[in-house]
N, C-alpha and C positions, 0 to 999 in steps of 0.2 A: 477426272483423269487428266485431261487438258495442264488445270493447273499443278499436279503431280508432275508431270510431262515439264512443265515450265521450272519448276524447283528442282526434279533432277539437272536439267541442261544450266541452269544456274549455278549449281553447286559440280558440274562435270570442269564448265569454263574456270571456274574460281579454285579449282584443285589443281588445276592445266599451270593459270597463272602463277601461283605460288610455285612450284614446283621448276618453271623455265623463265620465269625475268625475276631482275632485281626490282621489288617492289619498296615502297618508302610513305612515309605519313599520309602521305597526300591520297593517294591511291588505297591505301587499307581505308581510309575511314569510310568512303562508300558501300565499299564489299563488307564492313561490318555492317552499316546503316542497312543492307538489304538485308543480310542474313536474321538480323534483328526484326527486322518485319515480317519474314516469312516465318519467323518462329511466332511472334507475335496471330498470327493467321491459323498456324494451324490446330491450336485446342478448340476455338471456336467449330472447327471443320470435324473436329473428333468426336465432340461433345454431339456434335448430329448426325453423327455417326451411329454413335450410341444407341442415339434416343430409339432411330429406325432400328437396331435388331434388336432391340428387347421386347416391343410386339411379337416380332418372327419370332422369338423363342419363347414367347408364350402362346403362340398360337401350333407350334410345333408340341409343345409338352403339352397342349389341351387332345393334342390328336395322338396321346399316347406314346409308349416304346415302337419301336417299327417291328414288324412279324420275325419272328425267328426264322432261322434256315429251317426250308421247308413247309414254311406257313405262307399264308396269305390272308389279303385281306381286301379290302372294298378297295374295287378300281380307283370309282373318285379321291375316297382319303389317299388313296397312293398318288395320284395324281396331283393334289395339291401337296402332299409332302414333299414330291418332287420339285415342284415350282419353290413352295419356303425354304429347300433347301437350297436349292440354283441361288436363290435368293439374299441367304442371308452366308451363301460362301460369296457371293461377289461384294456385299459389304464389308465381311472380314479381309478380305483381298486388299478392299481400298483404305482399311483400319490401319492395316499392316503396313502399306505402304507410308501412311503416313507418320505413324510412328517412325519408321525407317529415313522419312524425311525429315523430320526434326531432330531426332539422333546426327543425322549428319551434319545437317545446321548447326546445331550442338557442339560437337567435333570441332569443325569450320572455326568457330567464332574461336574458340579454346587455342586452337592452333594460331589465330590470327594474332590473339592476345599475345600469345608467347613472341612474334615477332615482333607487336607494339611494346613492349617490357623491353627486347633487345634494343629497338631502335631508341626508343627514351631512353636507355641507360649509357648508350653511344654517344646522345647527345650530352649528356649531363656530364659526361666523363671526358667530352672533345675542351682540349684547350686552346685559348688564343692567346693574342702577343696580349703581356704586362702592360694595364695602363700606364703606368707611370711613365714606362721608355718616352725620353725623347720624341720620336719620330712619331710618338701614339699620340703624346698630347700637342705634338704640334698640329698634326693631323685635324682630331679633335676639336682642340680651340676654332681651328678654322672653318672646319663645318657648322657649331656655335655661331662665329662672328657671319657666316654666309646666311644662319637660320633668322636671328636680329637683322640682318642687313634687308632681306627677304619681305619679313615683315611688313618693315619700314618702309621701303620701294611701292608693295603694294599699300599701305596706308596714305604715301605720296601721292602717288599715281587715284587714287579714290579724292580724294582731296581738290586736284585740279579739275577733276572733270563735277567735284561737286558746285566748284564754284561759276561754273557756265551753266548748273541746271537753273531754272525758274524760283525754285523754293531750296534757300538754302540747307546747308546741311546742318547748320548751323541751328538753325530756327525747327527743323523735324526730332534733332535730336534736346531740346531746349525744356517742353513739357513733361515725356517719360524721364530724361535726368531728371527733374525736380521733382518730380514724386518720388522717383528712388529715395533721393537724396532727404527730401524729408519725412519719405518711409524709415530712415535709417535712424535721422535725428531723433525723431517719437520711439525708437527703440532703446535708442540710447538714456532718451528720457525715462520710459517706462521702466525699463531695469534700475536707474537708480530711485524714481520713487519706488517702488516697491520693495527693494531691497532696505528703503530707509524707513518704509510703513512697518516694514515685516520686521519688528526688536526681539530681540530674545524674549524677551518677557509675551511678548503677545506669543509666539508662536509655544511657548514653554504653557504658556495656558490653555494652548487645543487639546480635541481629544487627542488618539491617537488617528481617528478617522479620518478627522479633519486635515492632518500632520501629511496623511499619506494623499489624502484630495490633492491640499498645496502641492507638496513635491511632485505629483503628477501633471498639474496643472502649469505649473514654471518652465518644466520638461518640454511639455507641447508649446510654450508659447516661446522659449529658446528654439525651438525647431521652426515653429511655424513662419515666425517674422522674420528671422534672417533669410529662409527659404524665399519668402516670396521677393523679399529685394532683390537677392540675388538672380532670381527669375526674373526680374522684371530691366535690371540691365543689361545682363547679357540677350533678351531679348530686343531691347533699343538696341544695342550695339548692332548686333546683328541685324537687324532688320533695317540699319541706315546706310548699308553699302558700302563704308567704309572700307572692312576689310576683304582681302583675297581669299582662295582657297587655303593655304597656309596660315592665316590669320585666322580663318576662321576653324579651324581643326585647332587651336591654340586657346582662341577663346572655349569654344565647347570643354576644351580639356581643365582650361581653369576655372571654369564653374563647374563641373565636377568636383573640380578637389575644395573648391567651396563647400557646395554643399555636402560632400563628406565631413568636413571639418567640422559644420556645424551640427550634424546629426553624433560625430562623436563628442562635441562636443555638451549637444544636449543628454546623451546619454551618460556623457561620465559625470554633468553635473548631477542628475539624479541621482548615480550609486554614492556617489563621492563628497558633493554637496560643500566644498570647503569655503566657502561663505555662507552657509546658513547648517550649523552643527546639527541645530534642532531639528532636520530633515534627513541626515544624513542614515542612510543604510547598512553603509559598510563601518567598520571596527577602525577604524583608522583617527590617529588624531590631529589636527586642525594642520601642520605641517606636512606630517605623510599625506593629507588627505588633499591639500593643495597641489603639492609633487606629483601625485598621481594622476591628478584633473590636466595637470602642464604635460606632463609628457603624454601620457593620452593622445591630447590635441597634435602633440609633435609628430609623433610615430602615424597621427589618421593623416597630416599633410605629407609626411613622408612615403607614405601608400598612394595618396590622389599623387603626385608630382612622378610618381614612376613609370604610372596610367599614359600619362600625357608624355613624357620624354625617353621611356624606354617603351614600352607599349605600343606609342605612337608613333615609333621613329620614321615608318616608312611616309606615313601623310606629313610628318615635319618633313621630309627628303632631310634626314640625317644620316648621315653614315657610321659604321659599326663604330669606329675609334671616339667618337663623342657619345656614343650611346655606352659605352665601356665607360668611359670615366665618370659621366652624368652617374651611372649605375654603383661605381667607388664612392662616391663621393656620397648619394642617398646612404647608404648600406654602412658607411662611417658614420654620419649622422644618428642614422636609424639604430646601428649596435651600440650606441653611446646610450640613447632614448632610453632603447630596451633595460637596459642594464640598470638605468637610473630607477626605470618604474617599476624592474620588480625591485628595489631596495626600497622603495617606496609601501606597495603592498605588501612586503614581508613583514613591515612591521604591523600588519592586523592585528587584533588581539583574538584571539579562538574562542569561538562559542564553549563555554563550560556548562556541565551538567549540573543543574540545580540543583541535583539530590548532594545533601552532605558527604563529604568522602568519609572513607573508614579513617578510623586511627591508625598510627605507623604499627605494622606489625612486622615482625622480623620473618618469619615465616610465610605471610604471603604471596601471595604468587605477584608479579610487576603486571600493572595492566598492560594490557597492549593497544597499541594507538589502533585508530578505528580507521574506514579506506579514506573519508573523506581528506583526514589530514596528509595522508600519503600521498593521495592525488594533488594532492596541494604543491608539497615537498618535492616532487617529481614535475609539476608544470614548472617550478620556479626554476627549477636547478636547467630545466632544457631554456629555460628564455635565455638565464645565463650563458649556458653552453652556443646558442644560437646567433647573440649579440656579441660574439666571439669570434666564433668560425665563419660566420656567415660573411665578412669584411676583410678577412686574413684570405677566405678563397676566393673573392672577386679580386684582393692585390694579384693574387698568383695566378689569374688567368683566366680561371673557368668560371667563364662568365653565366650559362646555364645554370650548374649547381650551385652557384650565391646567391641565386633571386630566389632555387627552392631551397634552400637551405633557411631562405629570412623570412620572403613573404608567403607562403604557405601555411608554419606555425603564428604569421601576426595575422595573418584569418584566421586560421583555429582558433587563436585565442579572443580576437574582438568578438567571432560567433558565440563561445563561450563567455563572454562577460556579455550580450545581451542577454543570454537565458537565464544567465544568473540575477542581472536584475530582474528579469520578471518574477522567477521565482523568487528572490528577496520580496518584490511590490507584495505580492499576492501571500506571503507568509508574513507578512508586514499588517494587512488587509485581515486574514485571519485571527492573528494576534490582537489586533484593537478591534476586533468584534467579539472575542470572546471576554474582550475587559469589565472588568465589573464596574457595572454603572453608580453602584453605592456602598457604602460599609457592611449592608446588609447583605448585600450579595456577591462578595468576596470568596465563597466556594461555590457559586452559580457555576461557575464556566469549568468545574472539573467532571461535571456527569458524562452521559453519555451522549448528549449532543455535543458540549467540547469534543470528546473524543472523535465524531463523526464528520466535525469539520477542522479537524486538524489532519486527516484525511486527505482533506485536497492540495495541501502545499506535496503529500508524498506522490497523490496521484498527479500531479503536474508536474514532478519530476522525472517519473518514467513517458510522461507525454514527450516531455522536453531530448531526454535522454534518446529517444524514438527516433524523433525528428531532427539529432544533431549528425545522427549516424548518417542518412543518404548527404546531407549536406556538407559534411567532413567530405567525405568520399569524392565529391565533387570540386573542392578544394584542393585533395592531396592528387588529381590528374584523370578523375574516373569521369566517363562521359556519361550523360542522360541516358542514352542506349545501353548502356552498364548496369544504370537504375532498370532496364524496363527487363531486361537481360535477365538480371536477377529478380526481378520480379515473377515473371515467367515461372520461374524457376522455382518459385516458391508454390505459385499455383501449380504447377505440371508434379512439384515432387520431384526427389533423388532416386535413383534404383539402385538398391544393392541386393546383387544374387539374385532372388526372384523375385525380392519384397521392393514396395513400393514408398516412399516417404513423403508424404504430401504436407506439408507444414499447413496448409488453408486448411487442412480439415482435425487437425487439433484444436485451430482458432474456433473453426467453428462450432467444434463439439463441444469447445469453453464455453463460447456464447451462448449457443443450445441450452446447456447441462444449468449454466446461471439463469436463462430467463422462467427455463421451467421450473428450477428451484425456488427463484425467489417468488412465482405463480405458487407453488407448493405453503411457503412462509407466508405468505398474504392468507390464503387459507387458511394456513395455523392461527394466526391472529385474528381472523374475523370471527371462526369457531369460539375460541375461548374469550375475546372482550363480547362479542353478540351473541352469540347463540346457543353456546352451553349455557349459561349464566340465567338463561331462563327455561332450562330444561330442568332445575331441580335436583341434577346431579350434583354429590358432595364433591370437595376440590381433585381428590383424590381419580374420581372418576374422569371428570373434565381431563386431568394432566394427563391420563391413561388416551383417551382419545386423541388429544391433540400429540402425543408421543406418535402415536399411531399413522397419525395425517403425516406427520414429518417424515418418518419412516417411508410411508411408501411412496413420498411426492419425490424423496432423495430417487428412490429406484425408479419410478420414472421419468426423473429427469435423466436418468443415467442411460435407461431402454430409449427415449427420445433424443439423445444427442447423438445415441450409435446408429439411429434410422437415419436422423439428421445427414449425418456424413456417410452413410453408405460402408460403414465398416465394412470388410468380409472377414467375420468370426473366425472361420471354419479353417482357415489358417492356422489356428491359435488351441483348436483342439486338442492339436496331441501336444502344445505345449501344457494346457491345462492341465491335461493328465497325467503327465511327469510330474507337476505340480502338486498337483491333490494331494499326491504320498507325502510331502514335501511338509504341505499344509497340516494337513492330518497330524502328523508330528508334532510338527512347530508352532501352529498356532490352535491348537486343539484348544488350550487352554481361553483364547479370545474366543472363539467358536463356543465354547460352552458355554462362558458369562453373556455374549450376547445370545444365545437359546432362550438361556435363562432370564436374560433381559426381557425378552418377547413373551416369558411364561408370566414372570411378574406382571405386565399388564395388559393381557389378558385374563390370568386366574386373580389379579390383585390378591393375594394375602396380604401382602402390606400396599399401602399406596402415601403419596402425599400427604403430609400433615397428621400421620399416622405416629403413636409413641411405642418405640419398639425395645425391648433389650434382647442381646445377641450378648456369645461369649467375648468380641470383642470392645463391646462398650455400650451406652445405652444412650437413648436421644429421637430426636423428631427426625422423618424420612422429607426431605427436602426435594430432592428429584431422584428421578431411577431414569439413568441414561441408558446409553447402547452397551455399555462394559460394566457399567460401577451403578450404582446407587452412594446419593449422598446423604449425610445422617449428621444432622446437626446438635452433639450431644448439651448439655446443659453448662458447660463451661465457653461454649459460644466456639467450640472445634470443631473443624467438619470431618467426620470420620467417612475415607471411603472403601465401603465394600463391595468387593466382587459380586455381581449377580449370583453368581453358582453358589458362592456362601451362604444366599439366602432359604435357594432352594432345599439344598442337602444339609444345611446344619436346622438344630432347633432353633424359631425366634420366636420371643414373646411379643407378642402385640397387644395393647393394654387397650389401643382404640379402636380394632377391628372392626366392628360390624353397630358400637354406640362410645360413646363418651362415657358410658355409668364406671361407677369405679367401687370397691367398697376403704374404708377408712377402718382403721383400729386406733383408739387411743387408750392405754395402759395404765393406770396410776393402782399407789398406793396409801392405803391409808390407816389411821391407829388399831390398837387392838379393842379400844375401846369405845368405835366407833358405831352407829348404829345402821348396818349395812342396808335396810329398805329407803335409811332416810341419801345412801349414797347414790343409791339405786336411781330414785325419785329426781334428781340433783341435776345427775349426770345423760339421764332421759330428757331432762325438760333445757338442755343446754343443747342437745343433740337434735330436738326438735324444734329448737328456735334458731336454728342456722339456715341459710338462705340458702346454703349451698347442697341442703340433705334433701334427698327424698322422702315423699312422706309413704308411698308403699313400694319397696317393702318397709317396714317400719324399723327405725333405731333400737335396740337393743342392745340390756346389760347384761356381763359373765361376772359371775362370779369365781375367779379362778380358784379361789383356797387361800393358803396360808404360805408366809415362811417363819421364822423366828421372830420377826418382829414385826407384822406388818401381814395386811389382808391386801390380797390380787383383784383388782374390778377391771376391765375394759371392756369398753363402748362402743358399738359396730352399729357404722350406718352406711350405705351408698350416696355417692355423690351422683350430683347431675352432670359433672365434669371433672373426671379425675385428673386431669392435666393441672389442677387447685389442690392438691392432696394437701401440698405442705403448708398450705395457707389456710387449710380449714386444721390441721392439726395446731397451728401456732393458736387460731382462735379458739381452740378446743382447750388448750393447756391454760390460754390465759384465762376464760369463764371460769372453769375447776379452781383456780386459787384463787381469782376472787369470792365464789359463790362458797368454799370449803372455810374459809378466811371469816366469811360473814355467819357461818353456822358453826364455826367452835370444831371441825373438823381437823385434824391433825394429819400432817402426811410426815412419817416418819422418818428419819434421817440414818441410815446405818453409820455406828460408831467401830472402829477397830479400835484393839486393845495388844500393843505390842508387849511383849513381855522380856525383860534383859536376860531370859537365863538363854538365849539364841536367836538368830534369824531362820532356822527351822522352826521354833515357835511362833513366830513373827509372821511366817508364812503359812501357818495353819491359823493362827490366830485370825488373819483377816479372809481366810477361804470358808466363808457362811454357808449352811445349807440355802440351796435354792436364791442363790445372790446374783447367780450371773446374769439368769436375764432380765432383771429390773433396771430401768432408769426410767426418769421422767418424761422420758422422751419415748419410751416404747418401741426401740429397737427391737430388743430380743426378745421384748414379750411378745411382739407382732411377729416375731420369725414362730414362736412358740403356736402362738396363736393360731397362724397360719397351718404349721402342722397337724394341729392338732383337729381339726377342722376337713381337713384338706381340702384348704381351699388357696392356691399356691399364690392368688394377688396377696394375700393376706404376707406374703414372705417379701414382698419388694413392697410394696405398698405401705405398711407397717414399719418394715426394718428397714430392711436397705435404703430405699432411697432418701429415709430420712437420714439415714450414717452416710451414703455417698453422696447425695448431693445434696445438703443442707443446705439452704438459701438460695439455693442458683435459682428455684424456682420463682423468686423474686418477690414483691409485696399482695397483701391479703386484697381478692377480688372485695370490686363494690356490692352490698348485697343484693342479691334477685341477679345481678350481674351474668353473661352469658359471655363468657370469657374466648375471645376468637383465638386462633393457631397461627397467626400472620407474624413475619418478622419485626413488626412494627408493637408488639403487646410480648415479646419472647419473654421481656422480662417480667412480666408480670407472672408466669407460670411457677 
């Protein structure tokens, strides 16, 4: 209550002051800084809030409804009813209030904002006199010539009094110069041996790994050794008493824009590389890539130099009129740079997609560019715009809005071209890890491990993309308290109307809902590589179970991320229920195939590895997902059918509950042929196949007669009918040779067209009992089938030999036990 007490009087005084003085920069930023704290304080205070009444209200619901008017009940229970209620009304009390104190703070800060927006836009909008007048640069100059002069005096003044110390200055400052000094030399040196080691040809002969090691390694050591020179002088300097306060606010400032210089300058040598091609990142060629390394550099000294003479004007004791022209004069400089270095990276060349483009078609539609080149086209055209305006309004005065007008977007953009080299380094990195090591393994890197680590350059994009947002934000004028502000805000949630909107607890229902899923996948996987695998179940079973794992590990990860975050459903009731009808309609038809989904495997009539014909085509059942089942017909197409198709129409399933299959094969042969010796022939070829069973036992028909020619076929079961058409090609081949070697004739039908018409001509070749013969025993296996009723006999026989003739692929080895894997498909 106390601190309640303390945030309302807080926020009574800070509505008082807004409301009765003219307030300004100086003054808001505190009264932001508090209100940000006290928002920052109070969810921790809510949150233990919480925790104490949800006890109380379980220990009130364990003691029941309270007695109706007119009842009663046991003293004691009423007694402490009374206490849990006293109880848990005075934490709601303090719930309330707090809530109430954050909304205000809320309020507060919102309103503060609106008057830091006005006072920033007053300022940006305030003009002063034109540098260029007369009276400005004269001004100017002589502040300038008092800042050198300044200097000087005190580097005079250090000077004499060094020459009456003990130890000269001379001789203190003698050892750190000459290390500098030939810290710099061995730099100078180092860069050009290695520059002169490093030949095309050598570095054209690294891997790619190697390629990316060097340029990384160049980078740090650009970075590292200028850094520490330049450390190490302006440490002597300073530390030899030479300069004054103004000298030394001068110094500090130009090793800053030192070591600015040389960090952009190590960084753009890595993107840019315009001495060593064979390193080089970026699309640019050896002139563009030079240009843009140069002005780079120009535009990072043209940012350190602003630090120190606009930035720093008050510790130089400069006055505004030289801090106006200093300011002209950068910003002319700077819009010149600008301008140069995007003509420079505009001539990139654009990553192209490796897939061949179509041919010109008149008719197609015009691609459309994709965001990245947009984003592109749109950053170039603002530098342009920027290295324009930004020069034209510090001439005309307004000296505030030319410094945000310039350097604002040249931080945007240097933040941007470091994340872009990382991410270039690391998809760089990628790339020559996924390279083939040898001719032999030249589609190594397209499976799914390529695919898995090609992954990371997109997820360290959205990393990147993350973490440019709060740091733009801080650039374009947003304070730290802004960041936490919004942060807040993310945890605490939006409210609209009664509902609540908590963004932390979508994240965490993501997270939740992913760790318990991929918990669930781990389990699918251990199931099916370990431990069905020695349970003896066929594959068909195994996919059933592990369908099943999947299934309900999705549903609870789904029930565990909504405990997770403390959803409250119950909200959401009667939208369900308007819904249902909604549902019921529109998505009945997903509702059925996944019903049906869940009947398949559980009842399995068909399963995995299963060979089925249905009206819409016929093939191997591949998987049976949540909607569809996929079916791999014999042309190598995946036909997909709805679940509920499976249920309610007829399917035949050839391999349902074994592999056995039966076989027909049909021939004919002369009239005057001796049908026991065909009999005898066609038995002992049937019996000597590796692929027949021996009970039930192979058997010949004698079907009859037609005009020219006696009907026999030969029925045996296979040990694998998924071989049918491979035991019928061996079946046809033994019968001509074995008929061939016994003086057996298989008769040829001749038509006899006759000139007195083509009504002749078409009776003349319509034979009694012709149609269903071939060699091949289509129709006499449809016949056969009928006749029998025995309905494999009708696909088995006919059809599949007339629809898919060869697909089934070459004749197994014999004794062979021919598997269902995609790896043998062709063999079927």
């Amino acid at each position: 209550p106390r601190l309640l007490a303390t945030y309302d009087a807080e926020a009574t005084g800070l509505e008082v002051e807004l409301e009765t003085r003219e307030i300004d920069l100086a003054t808001i930023e505190p009264a932001l800084e508090m209100l940000v704290n006290q928002r920052a304080e109070i969810p921790p205070l809510r949150s233990r809030l919480d925790a104490e009444m949800l006890p109380l209200r379980r220990q009130l619901e364990a003691l029941g409804p309270p007695p109706a008017e007119g009842e009663t009940e046991d003293e004691s229970i009423a007694r402490e009813r009374g206490a849990l209620t006293v109880r848990l009304a005075d934490i709601e009390a303090l719930a309330l209030r707090l809530d109430r104190a954050d909304a205000r703070a809320s309020a507060l800060i919102d309103r503060i904002n609106v008057v830091r927006r006005q006072l920033a836009t007053e300022r940006l909008l305030t003009r002063q006199p034109v540098p260029l007048l007369p009276g400005q640069m004269r001004d100017g100059a002589r502040d300038l010539g008092r800042l050198v002069s300044t200097i000087g005096a005190e580097i005079t003044t250090r000077l004499q009094d060094a020459a009456r110390a003990p130890v000269s200055l001379a001789l203190r400052l003698a050892v750190p110069l000459a290390v500098a000094l030939l810290a710099g030399a061995f730099l100078i040196w180092l860069r050009r041996s290695v520059l002169g080691a490093l030949s095309y040809r050598v570095i054209e002969g690294m891997s790619p790994a190697r390629k990316i090691a060097l340029g990384i390694g160049l980078a740090l050591a650009r970075l590292a050794v200028p850094s520490v020179v330049v450390g190490v002088i302006v440490t002597v300097v300073l530390s030899s008493g030479l300069l004054g306060p103004v000298g030394i606010t001068a110094l500090r400032g130009l090793g800053g824009v030192a070591l600015l210089i040389i960090c952009a300058s190590a960084l753009a040598s890595a993107y840019f590389a315009p001495l060593i091609p064979a390193l080089r990142l970026s699309g640019l060629d050896d002139r563009c890539a030079a240009s843009a390394f140069r002005w780079t550099v120009v535009l990072a000294a043209i940012f350190g130099l602003d630090r120190i003479l606009v930035g720093s004007a008050s510790g130089l004791q400069v006055g505004i009129e030289a801090v106006q022209i200093v300011n002209l004069a950068l910003l002319a400089v700077g819009g010149v740079s600008l301008w140069r270095f995007e003509r420079a990276i505009g001539a990139q060349v654009p990553v192209k997609d490796p897939t061949p483009e179509p041919e010109d078609d008149a008719d197609a539609e015009p691609e459309r560019p994709g965001i990245a080149p947009m984003l592109l086209t749109a950053g170039r055209y603002t530098l342009l715009a920027v290295a324009v305006l930004a020069p034209l309004t510090a001439l005309a005065g307004y000296f505030a809005a030319s410094r945000f007008l310039f350097y604002n977007p040249l931080a945007t953009a240097s933040l941007i071209g470091v994340f872009v080299l990382l991410f270039a380094i690391v998809r760089s990195a990628v790339e020559a890890a996924l390279e083939p090591r040898d001719a032999g393994a030249g589609h190594a890197a397209q499976g799914a491990e390529a695919r898995r680590l090609r992954l990371i350059p997109v997820l360290l994009g959205f990393t990147l993309i993350a973490a440019a947002v709060p740091l733009i934000a801080l650039i374009w004028g947003a304070r730290p308290r802004d960041l936490v502000a919004a942060w807040q805000t993310v945890q605490t949630g939006l409210t609209i109307g009664e509902f609540r909107i908590v963004p932390l607890d979508f994240l965490a229902f993501l997270v939740v809902f992913a760790l318990v899923y991929l918990v669930s996948r781990l389990a699918q996987a251990v199931l099916s590589r370990s431990v069905l695998p020695l349970t003896g179940l066929d594959a068909g079973g195994r996919a059933a179970i592990t369908a099943g794992v999947g299934y309900t590990g999705f549903a609870v990860a789904v029930l565990a991320a909504i405990a997770a975050t403390g959803l409250d459903l119950s909200n959401l009731a009667i939208v369900a229920g308007a819904l249902s009808v909604g549902i019921g309609f529109g998505l009945q038809a997903i509702v059925n195939n996944f019903v049906s989904g869940l009947i398949l495997l559980i009842e399995r009539p068909i399963k995995a590895g299963d060979w089925v014909e249905l009206p819409s085509g016929m093939g191997y059942v591949k998987r049976i997902n949540v909607r569809s089942t996929v079916i791999e017909t014999f042309d190598r197409a995946s036909l997909i059918v709805p679940n509920a198709e499976l249920i309610s129409s007829t399917v035949i399933n050839w391999t349902h509950t074994n592999l056995n299959g039966r076989i027909i094969v049909a021939i004919r042969v002369g009239m005057d042929a001796d049908p026991r010796q065909v009999e005898r022939i066609m038995l002992e070829i049937a019996r000597a196949h590796p692929l027949v069973l021996r009970r039930p036992q192979p058997f010949v028909l004698f079907r009859g007669y037609n005009d020219y020619a006696m009907l026999f076929e030969v029925r045996a079961v296979l040990r694998d009918v998924n071989w049918i058409l491979n035991a019928q090609s061996d079946f046809h081949f033994a019968i001509h040779e074995r008929f061939r070697e016994a003086g057996i004739a298989v008769p040829i039908q001749s038509t006899q067209i006759s000139l007195a018409g083509a009504a002749a001509a078409g009776r003349g070749s319509e034979m009694p009992g012709d149609a269903p013969g071939d060699a091949s025993g289509d129709a006499s296996g449809d016949a056969s089938g009928d006749a029998s009723g025995d309905a494999p006999g009708d696909v088995l026989g006919g059809r599949s030999g007339a629809r898919h003739g060869g697909a089934l692929g070459a004749r197994a080895p014999a004794g062979a036990e021919p598997a269902l894997s995609d790896g043998e498909g062709d063999g079927r």
